[in-house]
Steps between C-alpha positions, in 0.01 A plus 500: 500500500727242342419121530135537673309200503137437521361195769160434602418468861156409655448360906095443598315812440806708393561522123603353250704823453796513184791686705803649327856435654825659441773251587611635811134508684377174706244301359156391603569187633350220737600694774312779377155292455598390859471845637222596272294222662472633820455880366191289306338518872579868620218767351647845497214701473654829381754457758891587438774264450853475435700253293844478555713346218215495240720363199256455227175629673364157493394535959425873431226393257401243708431762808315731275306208377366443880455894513781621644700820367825409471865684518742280364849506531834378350928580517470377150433782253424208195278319760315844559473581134358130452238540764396852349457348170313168620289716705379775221456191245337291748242800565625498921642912474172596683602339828851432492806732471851387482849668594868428545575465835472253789609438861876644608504737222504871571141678576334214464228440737167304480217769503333495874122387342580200363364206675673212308856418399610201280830400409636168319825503714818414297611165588783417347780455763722820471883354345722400675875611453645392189111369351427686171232807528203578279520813320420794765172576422405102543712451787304776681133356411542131553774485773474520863752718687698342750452557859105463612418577130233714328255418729623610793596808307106516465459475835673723645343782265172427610565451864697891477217630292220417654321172363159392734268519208764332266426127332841355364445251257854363384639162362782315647717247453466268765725263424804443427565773838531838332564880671143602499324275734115553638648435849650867478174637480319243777802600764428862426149558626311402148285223404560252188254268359617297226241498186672253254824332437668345185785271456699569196766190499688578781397788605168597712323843466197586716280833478436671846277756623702769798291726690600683836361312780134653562529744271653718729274391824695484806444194752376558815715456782469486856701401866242245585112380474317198570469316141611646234232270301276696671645858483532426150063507489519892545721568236371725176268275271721583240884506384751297612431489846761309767589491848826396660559559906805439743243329729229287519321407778204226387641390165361203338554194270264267265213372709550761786816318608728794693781621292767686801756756323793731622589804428681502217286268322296520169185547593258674220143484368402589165142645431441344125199753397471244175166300445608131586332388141736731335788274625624129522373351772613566880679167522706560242549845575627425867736219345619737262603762683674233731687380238642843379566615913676175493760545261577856661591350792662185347282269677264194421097526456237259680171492338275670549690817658778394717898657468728242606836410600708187321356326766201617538474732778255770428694843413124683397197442361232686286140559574151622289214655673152606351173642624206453304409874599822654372608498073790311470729346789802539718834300501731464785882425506694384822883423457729462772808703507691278745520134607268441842352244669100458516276253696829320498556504113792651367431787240771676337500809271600636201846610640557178521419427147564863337699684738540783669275747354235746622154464555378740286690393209349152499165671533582698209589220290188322623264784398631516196446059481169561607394784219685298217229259564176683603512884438275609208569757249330577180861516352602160619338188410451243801676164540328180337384210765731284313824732508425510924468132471776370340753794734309332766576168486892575364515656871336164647700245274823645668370336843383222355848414310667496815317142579250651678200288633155545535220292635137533477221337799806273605629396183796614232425651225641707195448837416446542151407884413317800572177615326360877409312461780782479767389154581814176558463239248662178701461163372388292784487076462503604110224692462556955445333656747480907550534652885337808518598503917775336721292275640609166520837622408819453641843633363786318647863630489829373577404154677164532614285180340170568347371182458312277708 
């Protein structure tokens, strides 16, 4: 091929590798060691993956390097030709086979054993009328398609196809807004953990993991039991286990305060069949699932695991549960669907806040909260402590920029952070303390004084 050029590229344990590029095919680039970061954590052990849009072979080499056979793929017959070439020189062939092809062209299909799929995205924003176009071949490898872009192309593949045992691992750009969004993917019954992120001037890209829900492991539902907390004790010790009822008769809060639903509520239990060491701990777990529940329903978060109105009024709250007997623990989610009055307190919902929309929808989007965050995989590496912390206390600063007050045993003080551990840093009389419980704590809203 005329006009090939030769660059080195090298990210952690992958390389340094001399790849040959015709001018046409994309180049490794630091989007590339962005996605190759995260594959750094995902073994393969002889499984089968797929790469769509391999361009010089660069991720393809990078799978087989954590022992995955790969089938790569690309529209571009130079980019294919490059990856053969890089692959044979680079001594890969024994584990990774390319071909021209990819997703929306004719026969094409990804084979029904593989277990992973990876796919830089294009990114560039698709032209808008008038705006000058790559050549055809680059247009189609680097430029989203309009509408709900490539991704949601993806996604609807899978979800016709049959995709339980599937782990997506793609790269988006997450800001500026572009067509292929995560959210597509979290609204449609599948989880999304983000692994890594990169801003590139002004532009943010982020690496996320996509599985189906529970691989494929229905929740259990039912018209009505006691407490869901404890129904949730007798699920299977392993899976993704979860309950969600119409009814619940002894439901309960932190501390064994009563928590009264409706029908028509959220109420769910998860059975977590994780070793608590494996994970952050509980505190921040419970304040981090609040925080992503409480941007679904466009509502405020109240340490440690309170959904809130504007003003305060308590729309939900979360709850965490273990047994010393039992591996792992259980979590419990109460939401109110409509505003109500209790013990004189008014308590609205999330159709005030959301809307109109069904119960089983929320839960949906819930369950799919709750597994970004806790579910384990061998294919999907689990959250850091300090990526829960810092989403936590982004959900908690949005109260707290409102002018909200808080006092502590009688007097005001200022709340300053949130550790790994879940715990409220405040600053009280100038000195940092960290809460680990509510006592002594008051949050006032609207007028109410918390000082002596």
């Amino acid at each position: 091929m005329r006009g090939v050029k030769t660059i080195s590229f090298s990210s952690g344990r992958f390389g340094p590798w001399d790849v040959d590029l015709a001018p046409s095919v994309y180049p490794p680039r630091e989007d590339t060691e962005l996605i190759c970061r995260t594959l750094s954590k995902i073994k393969g052990r002889g499984r089968k993956a797929v790469e769509i849009g391999c361009g010089s072979g660069v991720v393809s080499m990078a799978l087989s390097e954590m022992g995955w056979n790969v089938h790569g793929y690309d529209i571009n017959p130079y980019a294919v030709a490059c990856s053969r070439a890089n692959i044979e020189k680079l001594g890969y062939s024994g584990s990774v086979v390319i071909d021209e092809g990819g997703l929306g062209e004719s026969g094409w299909r990804i084979p029904d054993d593989v277990e992973l799929v990876v796919w830089n995205l294009p990114y560039l924003s698709p032209p808008e009328e008038g705006e000058p176009l790559l050549e055809p071949i680059e247009e189609a490898s680097m430029s989203d398609i309009g509408g709900k872009g490539w991704s949601f192309e993806l996604l609807e593949y899978l979800n016709n196809h049959g995709s339980e045992n599937i782990v997506v691992v793609a790269l988006f750009r997450i800001e500026p807004d572009s067509p292929s969004t995560p959210s597509d993917w979290s609204n449609s019954g599948w989880s999304c953990r983000i692994m890594d992120s990169l801003r590139m001037g002004d532009e943010k890209l982020g690496v996320f993991c996509l599985w189906k829900t529970g691989f494929g492991i229905p929740a259990v539902k039912v018209n009505s039991c006691e407490s869901t907390m404890d129904y949730s004790v007798d699920l299977p010790a392993e899976g993704w286990q979860r309950i969600v009822t119409d009814n619940q008769v002894m439901g309960r809060g932190r501390r064994g305060s009563i928590w009264e639903s409706k029908e028509g509520d959220l109420i769910a239990s998860w059975r977590i069949n994780r070793e608590i060491s494996e994970l952050p701990s509980p505190g921040l777990l419970q304040i981090s699932v609040g925080a992503s529940v409480s941007s679904l329903i466009n509502c405020d978060l109240k340490w440690p695991n309170d959904l809130v109105s504007a003003t305060g009024k308590k729309i939900g709250g979360i709850l965490i549960e273990a047994n010393s007997s039992d591996r792992g623990f259980r979590l419990g989610i109460g939401i109110n669907s409509t505003s109500r009055t209790v013990e004189g307190e008014f308590c609205p919902g999330w159709r005030d806040t959301l809307g109109e929309l069904p119960r089983d929808f929320i839960f949906d989007c819930v369950d799919s909260m709750v597994s970004s965050i806790i579910e384990k995989d061998d294919r999907i590496p689990d959250n850091s402590p300090l990526s829960l912390q810092i989403d936590s206390w982004k959900a908690l600063s949005r109260l707290l920029s409102r002018g909200q007050r808080v006092g502590y045993k009688g007097k005001e003080v200022r709340v300053v952070g949130i550790d790994t551990d879940g715990f409220l840093h405040i600053v009280d009389r100038g000195k940092r303390k960290a809460l680990s419980t509510t006592d002594g704590l008051v949050w006032g809203f609207g007028n109410n004084v918390v000082t002596d």
